[in-house]
C-alpha positions as CSV (number, residue, x, y, z in Angstrom):
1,X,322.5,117.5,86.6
2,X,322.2,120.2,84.1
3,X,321.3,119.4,80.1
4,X,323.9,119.3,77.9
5,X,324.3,117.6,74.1
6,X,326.2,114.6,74.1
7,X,328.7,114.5,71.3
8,X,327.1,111.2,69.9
9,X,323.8,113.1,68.6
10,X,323.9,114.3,65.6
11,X,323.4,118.2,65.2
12,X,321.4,118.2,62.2
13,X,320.0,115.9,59.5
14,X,318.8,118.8,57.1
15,X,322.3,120.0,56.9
16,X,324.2,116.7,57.4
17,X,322.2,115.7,53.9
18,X,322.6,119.6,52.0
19,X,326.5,119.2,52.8
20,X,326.2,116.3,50.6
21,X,324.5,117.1,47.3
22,X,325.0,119.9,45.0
23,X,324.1,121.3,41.7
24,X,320.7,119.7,40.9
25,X,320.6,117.2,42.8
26,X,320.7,119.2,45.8
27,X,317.4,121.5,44.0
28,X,315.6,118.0,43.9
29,X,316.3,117.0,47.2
30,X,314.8,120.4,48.7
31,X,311.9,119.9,46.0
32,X,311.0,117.0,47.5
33,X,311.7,117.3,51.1
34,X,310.7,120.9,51.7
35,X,308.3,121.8,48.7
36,X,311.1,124.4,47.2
37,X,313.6,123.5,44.7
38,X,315.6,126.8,46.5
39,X,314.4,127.6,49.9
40,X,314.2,131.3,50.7
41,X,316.8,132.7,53.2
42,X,316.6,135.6,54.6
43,X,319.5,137.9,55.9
44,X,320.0,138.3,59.5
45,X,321.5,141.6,60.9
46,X,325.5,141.3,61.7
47,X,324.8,142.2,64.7
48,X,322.3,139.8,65.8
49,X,324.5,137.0,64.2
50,X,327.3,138.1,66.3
51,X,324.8,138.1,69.6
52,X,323.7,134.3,68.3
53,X,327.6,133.7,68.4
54,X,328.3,135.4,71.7
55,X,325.4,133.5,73.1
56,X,325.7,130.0,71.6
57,X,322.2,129.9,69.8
58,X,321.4,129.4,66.0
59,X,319.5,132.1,64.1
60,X,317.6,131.0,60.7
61,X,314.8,133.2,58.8
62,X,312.9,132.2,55.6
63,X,310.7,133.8,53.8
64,X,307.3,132.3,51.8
65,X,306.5,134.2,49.1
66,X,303.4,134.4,48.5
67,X,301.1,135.9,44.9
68,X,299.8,139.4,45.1
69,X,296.2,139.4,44.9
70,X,294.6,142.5,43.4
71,X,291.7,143.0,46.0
72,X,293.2,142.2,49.0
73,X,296.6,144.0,50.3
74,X,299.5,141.6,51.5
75,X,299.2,140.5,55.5
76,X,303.1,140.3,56.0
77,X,303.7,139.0,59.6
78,X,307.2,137.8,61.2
79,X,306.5,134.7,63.4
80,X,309.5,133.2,65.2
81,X,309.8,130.2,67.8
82,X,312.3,129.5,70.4
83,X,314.1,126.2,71.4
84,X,316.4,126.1,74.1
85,X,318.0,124.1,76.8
86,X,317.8,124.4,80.6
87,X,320.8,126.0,82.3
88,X,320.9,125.0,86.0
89,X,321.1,121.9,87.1
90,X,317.8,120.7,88.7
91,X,319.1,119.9,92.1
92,X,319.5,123.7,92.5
93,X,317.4,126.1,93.9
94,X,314.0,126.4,92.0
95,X,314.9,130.1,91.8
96,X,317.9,129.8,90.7
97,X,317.0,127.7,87.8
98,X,314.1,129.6,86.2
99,X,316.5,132.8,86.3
100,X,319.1,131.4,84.7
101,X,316.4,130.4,82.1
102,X,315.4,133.9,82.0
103,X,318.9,135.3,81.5
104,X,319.4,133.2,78.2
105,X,316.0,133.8,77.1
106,X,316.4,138.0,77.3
107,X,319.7,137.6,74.8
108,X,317.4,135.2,72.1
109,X,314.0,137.5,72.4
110,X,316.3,140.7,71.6
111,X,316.9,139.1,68.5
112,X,313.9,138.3,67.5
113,X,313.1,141.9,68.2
114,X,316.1,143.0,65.9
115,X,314.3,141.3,63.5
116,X,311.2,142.3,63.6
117,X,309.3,139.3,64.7
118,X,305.8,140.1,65.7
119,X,304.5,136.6,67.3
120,X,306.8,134.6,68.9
121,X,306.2,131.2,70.8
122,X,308.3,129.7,73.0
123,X,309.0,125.8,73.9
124,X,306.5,123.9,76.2
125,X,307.2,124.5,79.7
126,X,309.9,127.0,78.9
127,X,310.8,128.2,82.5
128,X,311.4,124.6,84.3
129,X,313.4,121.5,83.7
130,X,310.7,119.0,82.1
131,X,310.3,116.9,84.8
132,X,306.7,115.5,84.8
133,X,309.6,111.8,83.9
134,X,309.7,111.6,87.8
135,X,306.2,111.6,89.0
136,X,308.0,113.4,92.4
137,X,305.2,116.1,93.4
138,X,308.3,118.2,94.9
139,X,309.7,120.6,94.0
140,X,308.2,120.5,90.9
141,X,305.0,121.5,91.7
142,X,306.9,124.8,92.8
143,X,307.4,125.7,89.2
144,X,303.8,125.8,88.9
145,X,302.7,129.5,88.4
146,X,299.6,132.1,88.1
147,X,298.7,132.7,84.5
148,X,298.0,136.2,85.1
149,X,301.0,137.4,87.4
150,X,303.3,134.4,87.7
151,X,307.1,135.1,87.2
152,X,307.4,134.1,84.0
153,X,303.9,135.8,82.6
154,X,305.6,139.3,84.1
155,X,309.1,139.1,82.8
156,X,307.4,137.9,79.5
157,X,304.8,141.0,79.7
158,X,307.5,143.5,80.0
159,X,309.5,142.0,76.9
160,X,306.2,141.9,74.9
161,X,305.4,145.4,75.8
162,X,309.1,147.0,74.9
163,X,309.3,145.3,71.5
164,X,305.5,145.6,70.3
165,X,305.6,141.5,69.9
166,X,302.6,139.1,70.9
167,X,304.5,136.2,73.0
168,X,303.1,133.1,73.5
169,X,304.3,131.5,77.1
170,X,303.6,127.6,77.8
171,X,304.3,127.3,81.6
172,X,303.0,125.1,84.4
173,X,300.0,127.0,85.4
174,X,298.5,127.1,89.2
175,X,295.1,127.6,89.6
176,X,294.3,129.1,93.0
177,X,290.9,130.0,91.9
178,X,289.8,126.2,91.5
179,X,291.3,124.3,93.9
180,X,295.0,125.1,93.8
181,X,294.5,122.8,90.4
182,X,297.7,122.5,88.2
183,X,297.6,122.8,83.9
184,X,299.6,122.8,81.2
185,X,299.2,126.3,79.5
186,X,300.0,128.3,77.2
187,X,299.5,132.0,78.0
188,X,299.5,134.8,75.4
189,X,300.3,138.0,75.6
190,X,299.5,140.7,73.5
191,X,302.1,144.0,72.0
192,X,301.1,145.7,74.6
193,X,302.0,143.3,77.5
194,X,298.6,142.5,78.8
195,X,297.1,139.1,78.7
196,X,294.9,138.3,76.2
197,X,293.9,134.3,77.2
198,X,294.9,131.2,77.5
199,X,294.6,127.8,76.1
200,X,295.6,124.5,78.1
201,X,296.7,121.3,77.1
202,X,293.9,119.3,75.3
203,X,295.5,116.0,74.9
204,X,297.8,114.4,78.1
205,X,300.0,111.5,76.8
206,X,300.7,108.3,79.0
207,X,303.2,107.0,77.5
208,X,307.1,105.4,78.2
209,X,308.4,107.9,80.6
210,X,305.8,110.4,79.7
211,X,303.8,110.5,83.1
212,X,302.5,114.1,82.7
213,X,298.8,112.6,84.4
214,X,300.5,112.7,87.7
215,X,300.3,116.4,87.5
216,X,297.7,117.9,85.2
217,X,294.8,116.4,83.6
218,X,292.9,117.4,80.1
219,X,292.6,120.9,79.3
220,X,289.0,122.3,79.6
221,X,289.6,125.6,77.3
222,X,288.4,123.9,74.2
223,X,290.1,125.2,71.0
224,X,290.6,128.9,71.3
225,X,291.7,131.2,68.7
226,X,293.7,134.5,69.9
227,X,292.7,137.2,67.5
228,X,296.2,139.6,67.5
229,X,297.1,142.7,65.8
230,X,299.2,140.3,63.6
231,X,296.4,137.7,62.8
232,X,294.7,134.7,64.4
233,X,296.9,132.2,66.2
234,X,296.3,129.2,68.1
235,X,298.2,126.8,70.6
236,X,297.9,122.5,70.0
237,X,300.1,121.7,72.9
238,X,302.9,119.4,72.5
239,X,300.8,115.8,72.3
240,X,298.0,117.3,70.7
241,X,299.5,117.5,67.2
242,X,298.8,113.4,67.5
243,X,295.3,114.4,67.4
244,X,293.8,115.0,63.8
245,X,291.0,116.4,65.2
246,X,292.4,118.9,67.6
247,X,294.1,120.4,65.0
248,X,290.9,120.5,62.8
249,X,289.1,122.3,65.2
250,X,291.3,125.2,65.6
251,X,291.0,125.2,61.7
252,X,287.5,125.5,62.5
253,X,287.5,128.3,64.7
254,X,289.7,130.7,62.0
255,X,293.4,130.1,63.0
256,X,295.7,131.6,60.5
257,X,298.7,130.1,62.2
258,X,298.9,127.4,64.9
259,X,302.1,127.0,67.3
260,X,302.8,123.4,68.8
261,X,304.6,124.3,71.6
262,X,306.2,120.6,72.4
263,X,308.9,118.6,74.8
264,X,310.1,115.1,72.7
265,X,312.9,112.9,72.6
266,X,314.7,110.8,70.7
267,X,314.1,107.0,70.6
268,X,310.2,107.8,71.1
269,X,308.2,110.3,68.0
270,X,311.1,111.9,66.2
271,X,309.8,109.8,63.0
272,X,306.9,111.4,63.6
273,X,307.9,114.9,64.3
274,X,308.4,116.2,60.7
275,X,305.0,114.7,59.7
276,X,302.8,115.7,61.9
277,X,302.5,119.7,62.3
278,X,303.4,119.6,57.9
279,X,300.1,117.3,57.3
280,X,298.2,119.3,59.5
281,X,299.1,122.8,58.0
282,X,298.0,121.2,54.5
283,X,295.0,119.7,55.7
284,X,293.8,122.7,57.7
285,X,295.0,125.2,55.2
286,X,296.8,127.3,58.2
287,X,300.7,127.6,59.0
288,X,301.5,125.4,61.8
289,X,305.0,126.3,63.9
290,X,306.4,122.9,65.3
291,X,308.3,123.9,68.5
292,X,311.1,120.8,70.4
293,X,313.5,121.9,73.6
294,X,316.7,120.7,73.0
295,X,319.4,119.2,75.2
296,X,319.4,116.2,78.1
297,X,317.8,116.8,81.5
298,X,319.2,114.8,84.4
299,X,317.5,114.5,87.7
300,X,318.6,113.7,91.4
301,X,316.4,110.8,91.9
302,X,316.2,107.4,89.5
303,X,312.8,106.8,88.0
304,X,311.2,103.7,86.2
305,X,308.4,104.0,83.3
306,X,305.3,101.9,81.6
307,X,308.1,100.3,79.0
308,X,310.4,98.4,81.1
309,X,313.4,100.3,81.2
310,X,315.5,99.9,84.4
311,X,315.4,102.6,86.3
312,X,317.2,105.7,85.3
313,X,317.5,109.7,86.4
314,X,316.8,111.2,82.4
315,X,314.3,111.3,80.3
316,X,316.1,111.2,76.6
317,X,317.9,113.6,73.9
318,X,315.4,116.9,73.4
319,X,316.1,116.7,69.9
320,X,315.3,120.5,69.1
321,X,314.3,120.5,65.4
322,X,312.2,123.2,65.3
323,X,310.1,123.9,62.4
324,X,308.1,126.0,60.2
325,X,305.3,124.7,57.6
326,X,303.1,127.4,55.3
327,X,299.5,125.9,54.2
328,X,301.0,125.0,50.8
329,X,303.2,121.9,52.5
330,X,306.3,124.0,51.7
331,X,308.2,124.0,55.2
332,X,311.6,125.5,56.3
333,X,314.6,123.4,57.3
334,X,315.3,122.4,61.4
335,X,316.8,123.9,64.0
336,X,319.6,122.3,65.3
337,X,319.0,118.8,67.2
338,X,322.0,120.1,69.9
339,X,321.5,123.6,70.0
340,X,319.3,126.3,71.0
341,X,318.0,128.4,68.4
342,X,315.6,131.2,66.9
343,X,313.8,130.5,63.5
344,X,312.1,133.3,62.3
345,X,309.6,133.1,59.3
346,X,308.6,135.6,57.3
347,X,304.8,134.8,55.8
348,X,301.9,136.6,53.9
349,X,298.6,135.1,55.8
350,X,296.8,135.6,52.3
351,X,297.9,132.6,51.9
352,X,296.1,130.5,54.0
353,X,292.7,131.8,51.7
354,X,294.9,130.9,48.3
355,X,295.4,127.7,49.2
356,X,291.6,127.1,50.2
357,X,290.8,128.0,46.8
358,X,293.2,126.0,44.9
359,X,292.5,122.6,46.8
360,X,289.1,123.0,48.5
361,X,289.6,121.0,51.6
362,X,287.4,123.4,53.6
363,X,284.6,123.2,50.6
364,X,285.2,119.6,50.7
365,X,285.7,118.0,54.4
366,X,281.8,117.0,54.8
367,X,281.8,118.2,58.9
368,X,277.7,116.8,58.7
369,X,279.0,113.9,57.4
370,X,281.6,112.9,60.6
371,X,279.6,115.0,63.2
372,X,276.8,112.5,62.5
373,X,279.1,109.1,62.4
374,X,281.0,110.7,65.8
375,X,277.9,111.4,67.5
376,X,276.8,107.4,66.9
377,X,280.0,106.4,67.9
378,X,280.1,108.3,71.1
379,X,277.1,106.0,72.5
380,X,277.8,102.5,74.5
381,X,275.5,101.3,71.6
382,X,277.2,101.7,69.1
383,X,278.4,98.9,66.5
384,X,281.3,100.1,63.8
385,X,279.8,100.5,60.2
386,X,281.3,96.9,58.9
387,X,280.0,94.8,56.5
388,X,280.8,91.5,57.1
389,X,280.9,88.3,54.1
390,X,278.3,85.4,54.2
């Protein structure tokens, strides 16, 4: 009942589509689809390919160049996100399988230490199978952790301390200070190891087998932005990036690059998924990381969902696909749809103001304007602006 990729998903559609073209064909195709008529690899350190061999996990890096500007000195900062599969199956011990998470994890951080990645966010619910399909309380309400000292948050803080990176941990978080109350979270932790906040899950979806309100409701952190050594980040968890206006209000609050640490399958949003983060990192003039687990999750027990599906003991194909998008609209290739991987950008956060310059969204979004017309529309009064024919 562990995850595995079936050998009927395809591993990749960005390189099942570049195998195909060439010449300039193939320099139209990445002008179109990614913004770049030549994307911008960088090289990855033999030996860090070799432990990405050793350990079955991808390893991309791109860099966005960015213009020199003569008053301001470059801001040159490494993000990198993780997408991974579980390793246990989720019959066993709940010990057992967040360990085994952790082994794989220490082999695919080192990495991104090798390369010099200073922020790096990791999958939504990283340490736990994602089982909020089953709508069982037990044992996955076990998984559920302290933000400040859990098992994950210290084996995380250790790693963040050694290699001078800020990590960003989405786990299942357990309140003992209110009420024993669960949340989806994402913690972050500073180059130093200590934690610096956290942000939990705005928007909870209710959807197919997407029954995540039988465990946590709507986040009451607002929209927080982490001020790091490295910049401002923020965290639109997983169904948030439906949500135009969660993503403009981190905008709002100064992020510089916002992470969307997510869990989605096939058959559901994947027609969505390379929209959604890309729009918002042009709209908001911020890079936005797009973040999918990868792999098939299989439980003990058979469980049935809102869209009439017999019953069934998985939720889908993780399709992975990880993502990176700079304010600009230009965005980086996937991850693998079968594998787990490391992508690692390489980006000047001068950008972000470049970009506000050139298209004047910010100058231009008329917040008065829609915090007037939201206000009305909050109120059981309220009649929609429509003018209607004789």
């Amino acid at each position: 009942m562990a995850t595995s990729a079936t050998s009927s998903e395809l591993p990749s559609l960005d390189k099942l589509i570049t195998s195909r073209l060439t010449g300039n064909e193939l320099e139209e195709y990445n002008r179109i689809q990614y913004g770049k008529n030549k994307y911008d690899e960088l090289s990855i350190a033999k030996a860090n390919l070799e432990l990405a061999e050793k350990h079955n996990f991808e390893i991309a890096a791109y860099n966005f160049p960015t213009k020199n500007e003569e008053l301001r000195s470059a801001r040159i900062v490494k993000i990198g996100v993780i997408q991974h599969s579980i390793t246990t199956a989720t019959d066993k011990p709940i010990v057992e399988q967040r360990q085994g998470i952790f082994s794989k994890m220490i082999n695919i951080i080192e990495a991104a230490a090798n390369e010099n990645v200073n922020i790096l966010c990791l999958q939504e619910a990283w340490s736990m199978p994602f089982a909020f399909c089953t709508r069982e309380k037990y044992p996955w309400c076990e998984f559920a952790e302290s933000a400040i000292e859990g098992p994950s948050t210290m084996f995380l803080k250790e790693l963040a301390a050694r290699f001078g990176m800020v990590i960003i941990s989405p786990i299942l978080e357990r309140d003992e200070v209110h009420g024993d109350t669960i949340w989806n979270t994402a913690v972050v932790i500073n180059e130093s190891g200590k934690v610096i906040g956290k942000h939990r899950k705005n928007h909870i979806p209710r959807v197919g087998d997407f029954n995540e309100s039988t465990y946590y409701f709507e986040g009451n952190t607002g929209h927080p932005v982490f001020e790091t050594k490295f910049g401002k980040i923020a965290i639109n968890i997983c169904y948030g990036r439906h949500h135009p206006l969660n993503w403009l209000m981190f905008g709002i609050n100064g992020a510089e690059i916002v992470f969307n640490p997510s869990a989605t399958v096939s058959g559901l949003s994947e027609h969505l998924w390379p929209i959604e983060a890309r729009n918002a990192a042009i709209a908001n003039s911020y890079y936005t990381c797009a973040i999918n687990r990868v792999g098939t999750e299989k439980f003990p027990n058979e469980f049935t969902s809102g869209d009439g599906k017999l019953a069934h003991n998985e939720f889908g194909h993780f399709y992975g696909s990880s993502y990176i998008t700079a304010p600009d609209g230009v965005r980086t290739p996937g991850l693998s749809r079968v594998k787990d991987g490391l992508l690692i950008g390489k980006v000047d956060l001068n950008l972000c103001r470049q970009v506000k310059d050139k298209w004047g969204f910010t100058m231009t979004q008329r917040l008065n304007l829609y915090a007037e017309s939201l206000s009305n529309a909050v109120k059981n009064d309220y009649e929609p602006q429509i003018i209607h024919s004789n």
